[in-house]
C-alpha positions in Angstrom: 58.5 -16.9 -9.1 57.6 -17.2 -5.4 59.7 -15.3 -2.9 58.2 -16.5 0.2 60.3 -17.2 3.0 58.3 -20.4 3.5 59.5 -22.0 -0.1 63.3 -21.4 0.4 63.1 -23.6 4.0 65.0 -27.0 3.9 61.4 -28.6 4.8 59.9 -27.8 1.4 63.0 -29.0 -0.3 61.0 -31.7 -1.9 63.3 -34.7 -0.1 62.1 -36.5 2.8 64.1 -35.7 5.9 64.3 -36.7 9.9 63.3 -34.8 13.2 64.6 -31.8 13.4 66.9 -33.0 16.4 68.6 -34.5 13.1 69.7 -31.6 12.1 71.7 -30.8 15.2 68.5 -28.6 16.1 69.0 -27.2 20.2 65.1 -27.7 21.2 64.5 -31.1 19.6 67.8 -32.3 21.4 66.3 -31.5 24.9 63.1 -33.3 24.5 65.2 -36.3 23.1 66.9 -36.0 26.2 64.8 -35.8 28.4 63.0 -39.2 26.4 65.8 -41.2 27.8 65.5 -40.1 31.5 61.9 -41.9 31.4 62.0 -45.4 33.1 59.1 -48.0 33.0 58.1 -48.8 36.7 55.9 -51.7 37.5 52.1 -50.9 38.0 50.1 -52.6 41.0 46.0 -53.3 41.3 46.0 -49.6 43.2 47.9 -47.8 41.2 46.1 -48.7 38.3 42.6 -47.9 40.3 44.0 -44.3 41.3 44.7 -43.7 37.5 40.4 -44.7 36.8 39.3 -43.0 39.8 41.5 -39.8 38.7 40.4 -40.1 35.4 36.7 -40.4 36.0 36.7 -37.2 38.4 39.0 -35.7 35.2 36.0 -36.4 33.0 33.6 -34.9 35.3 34.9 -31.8 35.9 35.4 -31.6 31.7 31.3 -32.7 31.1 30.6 -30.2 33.5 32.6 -27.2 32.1 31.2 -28.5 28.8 27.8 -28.1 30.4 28.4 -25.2 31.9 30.0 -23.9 28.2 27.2 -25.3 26.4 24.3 -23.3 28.9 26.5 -20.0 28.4 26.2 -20.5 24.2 22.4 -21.0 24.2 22.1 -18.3 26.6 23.8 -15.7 24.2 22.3 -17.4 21.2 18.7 -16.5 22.2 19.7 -13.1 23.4 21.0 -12.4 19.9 17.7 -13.5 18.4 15.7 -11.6 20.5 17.8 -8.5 19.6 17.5 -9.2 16.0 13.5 -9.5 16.1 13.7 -6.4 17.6 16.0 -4.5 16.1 17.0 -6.6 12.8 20.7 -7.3 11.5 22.5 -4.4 11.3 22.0 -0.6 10.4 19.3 0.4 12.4 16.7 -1.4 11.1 13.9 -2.2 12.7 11.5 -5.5 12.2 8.4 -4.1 10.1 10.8 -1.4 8.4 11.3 -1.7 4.6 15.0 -1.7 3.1 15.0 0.5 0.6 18.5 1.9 -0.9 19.6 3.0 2.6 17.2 5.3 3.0 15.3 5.7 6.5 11.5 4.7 6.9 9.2 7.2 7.3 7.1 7.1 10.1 4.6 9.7 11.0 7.2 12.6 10.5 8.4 13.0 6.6 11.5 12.4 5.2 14.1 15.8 4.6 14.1 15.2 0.8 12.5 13.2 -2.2 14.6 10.2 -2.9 14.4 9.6 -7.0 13.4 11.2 -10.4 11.9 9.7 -13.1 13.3 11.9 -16.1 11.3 13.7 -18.3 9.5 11.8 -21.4 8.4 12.9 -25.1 4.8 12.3 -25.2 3.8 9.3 -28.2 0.8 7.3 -28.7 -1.9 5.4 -26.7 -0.4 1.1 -26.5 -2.6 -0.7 -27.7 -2.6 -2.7 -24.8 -3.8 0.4 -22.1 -6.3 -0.4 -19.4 -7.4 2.6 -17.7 -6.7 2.7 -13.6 -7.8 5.6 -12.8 -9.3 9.5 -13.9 -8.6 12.6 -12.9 -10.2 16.1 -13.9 -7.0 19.3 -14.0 -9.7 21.6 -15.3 -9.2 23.7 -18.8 -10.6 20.6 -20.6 -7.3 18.9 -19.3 -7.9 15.3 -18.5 -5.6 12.8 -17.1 -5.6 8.7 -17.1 -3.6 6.2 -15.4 -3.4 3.1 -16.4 -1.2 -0.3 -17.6 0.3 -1.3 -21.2 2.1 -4.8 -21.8 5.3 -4.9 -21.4 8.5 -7.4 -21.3 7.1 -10.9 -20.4 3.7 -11.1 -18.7 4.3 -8.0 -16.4 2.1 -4.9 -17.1 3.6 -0.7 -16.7 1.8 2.3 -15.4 1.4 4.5 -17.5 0.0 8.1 -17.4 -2.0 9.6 -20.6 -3.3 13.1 -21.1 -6.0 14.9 -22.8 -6.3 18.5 -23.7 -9.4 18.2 -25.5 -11.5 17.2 -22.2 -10.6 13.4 -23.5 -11.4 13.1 -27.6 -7.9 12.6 -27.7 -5.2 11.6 -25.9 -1.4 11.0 -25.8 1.3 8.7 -23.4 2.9 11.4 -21.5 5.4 9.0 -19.1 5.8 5.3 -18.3 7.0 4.2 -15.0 9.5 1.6 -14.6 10.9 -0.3 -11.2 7.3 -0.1 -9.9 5.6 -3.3 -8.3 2.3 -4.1 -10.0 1.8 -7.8 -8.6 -1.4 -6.6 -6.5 -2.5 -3.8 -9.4 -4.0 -6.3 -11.7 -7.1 -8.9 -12.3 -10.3 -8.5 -11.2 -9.6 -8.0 -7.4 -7.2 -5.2 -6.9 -6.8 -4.5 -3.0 -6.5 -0.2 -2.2 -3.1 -1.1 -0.2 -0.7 -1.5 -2.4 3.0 -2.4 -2.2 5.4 0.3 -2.1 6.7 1.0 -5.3 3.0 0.4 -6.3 1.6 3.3 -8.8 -2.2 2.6 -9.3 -4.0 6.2 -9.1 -3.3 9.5 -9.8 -5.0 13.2 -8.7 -4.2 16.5 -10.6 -4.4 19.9 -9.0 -3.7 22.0 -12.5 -3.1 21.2 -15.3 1.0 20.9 -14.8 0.8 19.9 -11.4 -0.1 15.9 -10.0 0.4 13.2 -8.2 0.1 9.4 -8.9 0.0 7.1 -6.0 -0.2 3.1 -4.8 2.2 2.6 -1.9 4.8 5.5 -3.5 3.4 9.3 -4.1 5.1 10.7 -7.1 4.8 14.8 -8.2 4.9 16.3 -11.4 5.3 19.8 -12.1 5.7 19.8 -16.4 2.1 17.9 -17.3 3.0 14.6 -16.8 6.5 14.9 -18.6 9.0 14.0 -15.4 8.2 12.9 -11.7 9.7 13.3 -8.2 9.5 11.0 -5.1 8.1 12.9 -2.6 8.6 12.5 1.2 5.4 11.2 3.1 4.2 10.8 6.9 3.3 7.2 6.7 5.1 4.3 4.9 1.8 3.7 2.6 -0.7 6.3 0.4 -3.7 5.0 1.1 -5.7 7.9 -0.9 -4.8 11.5 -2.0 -7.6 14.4 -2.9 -7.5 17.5 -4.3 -10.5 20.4 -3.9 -10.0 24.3 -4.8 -6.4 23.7 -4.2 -6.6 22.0 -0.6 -4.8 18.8 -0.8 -4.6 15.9 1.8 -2.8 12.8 1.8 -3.9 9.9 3.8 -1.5 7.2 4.9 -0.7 4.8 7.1 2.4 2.4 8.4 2.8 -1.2 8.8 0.8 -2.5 5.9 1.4 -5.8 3.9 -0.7 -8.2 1.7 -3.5 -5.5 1.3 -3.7 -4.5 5.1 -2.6 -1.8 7.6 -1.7 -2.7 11.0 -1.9 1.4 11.7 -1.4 4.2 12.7 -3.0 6.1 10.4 -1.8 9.9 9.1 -4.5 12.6 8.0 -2.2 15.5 6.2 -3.2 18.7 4.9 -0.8 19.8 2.4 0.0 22.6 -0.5 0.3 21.4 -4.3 2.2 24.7 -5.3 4.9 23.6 -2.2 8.0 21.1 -3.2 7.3 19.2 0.7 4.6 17.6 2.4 5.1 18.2 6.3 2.8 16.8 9.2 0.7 14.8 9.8 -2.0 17.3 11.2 -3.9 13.8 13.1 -3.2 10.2 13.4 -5.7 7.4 14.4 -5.0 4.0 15.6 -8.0 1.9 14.2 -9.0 -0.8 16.4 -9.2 -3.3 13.6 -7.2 -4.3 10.5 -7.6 -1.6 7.5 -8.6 -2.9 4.2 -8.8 0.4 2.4 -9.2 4.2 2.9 -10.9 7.4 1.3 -10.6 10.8 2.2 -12.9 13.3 0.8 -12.2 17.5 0.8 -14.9 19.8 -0.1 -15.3 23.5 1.5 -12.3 23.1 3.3 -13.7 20.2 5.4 -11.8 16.9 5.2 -13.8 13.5 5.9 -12.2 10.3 6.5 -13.3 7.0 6.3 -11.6 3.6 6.7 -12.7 0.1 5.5 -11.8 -2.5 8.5 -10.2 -6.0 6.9 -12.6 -8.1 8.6 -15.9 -8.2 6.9 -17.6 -8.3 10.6 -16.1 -5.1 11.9 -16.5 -1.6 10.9 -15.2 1.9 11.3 -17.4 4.9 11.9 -16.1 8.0 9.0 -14.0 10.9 10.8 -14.0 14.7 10.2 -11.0 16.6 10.6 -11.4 19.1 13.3 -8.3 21.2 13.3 -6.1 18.9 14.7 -8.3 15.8 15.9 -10.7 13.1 14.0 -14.3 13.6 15.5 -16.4 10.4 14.8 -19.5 10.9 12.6 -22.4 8.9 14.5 -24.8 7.1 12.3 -28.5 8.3 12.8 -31.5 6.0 13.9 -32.5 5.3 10.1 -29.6 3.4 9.9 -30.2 0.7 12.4 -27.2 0.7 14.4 -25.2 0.3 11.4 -22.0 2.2 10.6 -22.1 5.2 7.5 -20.7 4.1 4.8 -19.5 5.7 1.1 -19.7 9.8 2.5 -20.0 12.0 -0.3 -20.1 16.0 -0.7 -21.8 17.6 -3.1 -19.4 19.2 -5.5 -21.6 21.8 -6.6 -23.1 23.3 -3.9 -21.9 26.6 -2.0 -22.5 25.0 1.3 -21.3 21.7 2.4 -23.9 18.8 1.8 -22.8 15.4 2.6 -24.4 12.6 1.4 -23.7 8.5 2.9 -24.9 5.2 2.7 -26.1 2.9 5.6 -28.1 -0.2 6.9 -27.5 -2.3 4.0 -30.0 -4.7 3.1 -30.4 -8.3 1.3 -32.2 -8.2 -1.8 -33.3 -10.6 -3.9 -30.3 -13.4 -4.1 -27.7 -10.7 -5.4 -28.4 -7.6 -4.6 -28.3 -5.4 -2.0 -30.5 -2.4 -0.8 -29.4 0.7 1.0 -30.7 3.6 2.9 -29.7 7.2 2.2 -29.4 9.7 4.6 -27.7 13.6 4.6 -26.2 16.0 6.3 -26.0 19.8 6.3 -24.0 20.4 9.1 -20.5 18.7 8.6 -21.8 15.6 9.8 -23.0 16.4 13.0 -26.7 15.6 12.5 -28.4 13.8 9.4 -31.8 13.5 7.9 -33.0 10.4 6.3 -33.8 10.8 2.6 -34.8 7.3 1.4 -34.8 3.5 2.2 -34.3 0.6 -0.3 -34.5 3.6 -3.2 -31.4 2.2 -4.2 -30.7 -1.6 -5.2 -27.3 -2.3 -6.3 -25.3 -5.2 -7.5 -23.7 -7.4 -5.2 -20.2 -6.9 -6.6 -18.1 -5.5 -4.3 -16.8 -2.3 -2.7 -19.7 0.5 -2.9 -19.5 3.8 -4.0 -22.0 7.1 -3.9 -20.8 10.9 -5.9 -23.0 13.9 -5.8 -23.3 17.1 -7.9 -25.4 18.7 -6.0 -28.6 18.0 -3.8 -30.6 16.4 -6.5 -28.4 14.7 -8.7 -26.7 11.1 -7.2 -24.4 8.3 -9.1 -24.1 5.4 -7.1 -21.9 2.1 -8.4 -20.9 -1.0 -6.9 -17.3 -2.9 -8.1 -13.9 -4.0 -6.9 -12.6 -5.0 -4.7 -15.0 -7.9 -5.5 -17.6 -9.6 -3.3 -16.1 -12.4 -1.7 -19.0 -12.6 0.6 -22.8 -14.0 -0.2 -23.7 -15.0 -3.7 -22.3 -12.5 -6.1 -24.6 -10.8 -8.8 -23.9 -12.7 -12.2 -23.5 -10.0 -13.9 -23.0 -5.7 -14.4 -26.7 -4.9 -14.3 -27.5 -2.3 -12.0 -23.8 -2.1 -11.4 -24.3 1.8 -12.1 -27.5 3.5 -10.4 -28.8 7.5 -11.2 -30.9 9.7 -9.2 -32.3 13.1 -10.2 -34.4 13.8 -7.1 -31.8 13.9 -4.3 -32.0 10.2 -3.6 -35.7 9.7 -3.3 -35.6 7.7 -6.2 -32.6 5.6 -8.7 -32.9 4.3 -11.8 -30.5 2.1 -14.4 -27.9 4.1 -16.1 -28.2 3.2 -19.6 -25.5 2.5 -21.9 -24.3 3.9 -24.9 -25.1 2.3 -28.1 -23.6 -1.0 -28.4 -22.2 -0.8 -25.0 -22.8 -3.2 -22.0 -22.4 -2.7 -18.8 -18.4 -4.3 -17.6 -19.4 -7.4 -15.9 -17.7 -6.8 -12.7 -18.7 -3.3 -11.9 -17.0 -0.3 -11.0 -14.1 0.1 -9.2 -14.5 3.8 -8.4 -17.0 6.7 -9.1 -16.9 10.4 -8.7 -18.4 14.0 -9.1 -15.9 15.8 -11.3 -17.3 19.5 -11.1 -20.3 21.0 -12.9 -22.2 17.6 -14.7 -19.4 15.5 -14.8 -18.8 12.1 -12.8 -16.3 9.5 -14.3 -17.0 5.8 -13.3 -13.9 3.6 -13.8 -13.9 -0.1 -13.9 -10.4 -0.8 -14.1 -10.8 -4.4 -16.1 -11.3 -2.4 -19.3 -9.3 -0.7 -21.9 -11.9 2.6 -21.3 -14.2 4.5 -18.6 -17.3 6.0 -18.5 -18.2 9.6 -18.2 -21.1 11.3 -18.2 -21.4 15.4 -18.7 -25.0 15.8 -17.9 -25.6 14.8 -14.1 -26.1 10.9 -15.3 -29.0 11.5 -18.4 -25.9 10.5 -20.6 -23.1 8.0 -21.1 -20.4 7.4 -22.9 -17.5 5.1 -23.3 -14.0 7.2 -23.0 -11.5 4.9 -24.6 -8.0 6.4 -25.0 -6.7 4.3 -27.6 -9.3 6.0 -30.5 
């Protein structure tokens, strides 16, 4: 039952009844009196004319407020777009910010604390279905791999293997979940990745690592759990680890595989739970593509790939708190330095770089190799069109030591010129500092992957590891390049 004042009135009684006046009500017996004081008075030609012309000026005045209403609406309506392009709708946030579980965006300064765990994970076998992403060497024979396996629908998971047998065999130590993989697979993966992105990963020890895309993620158990860590920058553009110095490079406003800039260069210690900084920041004058950042002797060398194929951006050195521009020497031709490399063996810092490439044949291109023994401030030309590589893609150069060179060239994939039609000399070797490359040959009943390499390094000692990320393995070689073999984690 309904107690509501409304239902017990005499008007929702269900019967149809009069004016109220009818019911002897006080108000509606004034109007009716007041009804039969009115007396109908004859109208004349002027009377009826003063009624139009007051009627007319009536309407007037009313378009005019209208008008005048109307104006005052717009007015506020664009005010309170432009306040929501610059500010957004509600909570602070600003246009170009991402949304993510209330949490402010970092920009340039860190966050106070990590925002998410991924628990910890027994370790169980290699899916079938693994492609490998990315290597990194912890030492004590301890190898780790990121990759994807298959899971629900069409959609593919990072996940991280490890090897403590200097990768004969290997074991699924954690699977991430939530992340965004939509620009992590196929044959053209860009470097920026979305946020929750996971696509490479760099080790420090054997128990402690990061994995990165867009997020950065720690462990401190071998793999087993994962923390969220805080970050200058909304976007990990690259993270390396040398003799325990770590630096994170980053960078904000970044979407569909570019970054609008600035860019953050941050120095940071594994064995700490926080990443402060940034130590510099760059605003590049063009789009960014991609960016490395390479630490060896305690110097840290940056480099950034511009988004438009006709610009470039000269590699930086971090110099205490400033980037110093590395100037290209004559034999390069005006042309910017390009894949800088250190030596990992050598006591003293040698750096290595590319330059002044050159068209060869219909799909290949030539280089020029030049070095530096000074940090970058002066280089020496070593050879020019020594080294012919496939036109595949992105291009990259690792070093042991002053004699022995791996160059490859990969993904992202050409999308300029006529493309090589295949992986052959995809993966150049050089025993003689440069002077000279040769074909790296291919195990036994192995091919060269048909799109290249998506990233090669020096390891330590005789090791480089060349990944192409479009197959279920990676190449590795323990002997300065004489060598190769097939690393597949699933055998």
């Amino acid at each position: 039952m309904n107690d509501s004042p409304l239902n017990d009135s005499p008007l929702n009684d269900g019967h149809n009844h009069g004016e109220p006046s009818d019911q002897r009500d006080a108000v509606a017996g004034f109007f009716a009196a007041a009804r039969s004081q009115v007396r109908d008075q004859p109208a004349t030609d002027l009377d009826w004319q003063r009624i139009v012309h007051e009627s007319r000026r009536s309407s007037r005045r009313r378009n005019r407020l209208a008008l005048l209403s109307s104006a005052a609406v717009a007015i506020i309506a664009i005010f309170a777009v432009f306040l929501w392009q610059q500010n957004g709708m509600g909570d602070g946030v600003r246009r170009g910010e991402a949304i993510v579980g209330g949490n402010p965006v970092t920009t340039g300064e860190p966050t106070s604390s990590p925002s998410s765990v991924s628990s910890a994970q027994r370790p169980t076998t290699v899916p079938d279905s693994f492609r490998t992403w990315s290597v990194s060497n912890a030492g004590q024979s301890t190898v780790y791999a990121l990759g994807a396996q298959d899971c629900e629908g069409d959609d593919a998971c990072p996940v991280l293997l490890r090897s403590g047998t200097n990768g004969r065999t290997w074991t699924a130590v954690h699977r991430f979940d939530g992340t965004d993989v939509s620009a992590a697979t196929g044959t053209d993966v860009p470097q920026v990745q979305p946020e929750r992105a996971v696509t490479q990963t760099r080790f420090a020890t054997p128990q402690t690592g990061y994995v990165f895309g867009g997020d950065l993620w720690v462990t401190r158990d071998g793999g087993a759990s994962f923390t969220k860590m805080s970050h200058p920058g909304s976007t990990v553009l690259d993270v390396e680890i040398n003799s325990q110095h770590a630096v994170l490079l980053s960078s904000d406003n970044c979407g569909q595989g570019v970054c609008n800039g600035p860019v953050y260069v941050t120095r940071f210690d594994p064995a700490k739970g926080t990443i402060t900084g940034p130590d510099a920041q760059v605003t590049p004058r063009a789009q960014v593509s991609a960016g490395t950042v390479t630490v060896q002797n305690d110097q840290v060398i940056v480099q950034l790939t511009a988004a438009n194929a006709g610009a470039s951006i000269a590699p930086m050195r971090l110099d205490d708190k400033k980037l110093t521009t590395l100037n290209a020497p004559p034999a390069c031709s005006g042309a910017a330095l390009q894949s800088v490399t250190p030596a990992t063996n050598s006591k003293q810092l040698q750096l290595f770089a590319l330059c002044n490439p050159q068209k060869a044949g219909n799909s290949q291109t030539s280089y020029t190799i030049v070095r530096s023994d000074d940090a970058g401030k002066s280089w020496s030309s070593v050879s020019r069109g020594a080294l012919i590589l496939a036109r595949l893609g992105d291009v990259w150069l690792a070093a042991a030591d002053s004699k022995h060179l791996v160059a490859s060239a990969g993904g992202p994939r050409e999308s300029t010129g006529v493309p090589a039609p295949n992986g052959d000399d995809s993966l150049m070797v050089s025993n003689n500092g440069g002077n000279g490359f040769g074909a790296a040959t291919p195990p036994k009943g192995q091919q060269l992957p048909g799109t290249g390499f998506d990233w090669t390094a020096s390891a330590g000692g005789g090791i480089v590891y060349a990944v192409p990320r479009t197959t279920h393995g990676f190449w590795m070689t323990s002997d300065y390049g004489t060598k190769w073999t097939v690393v597949d984690p699933r055998h």
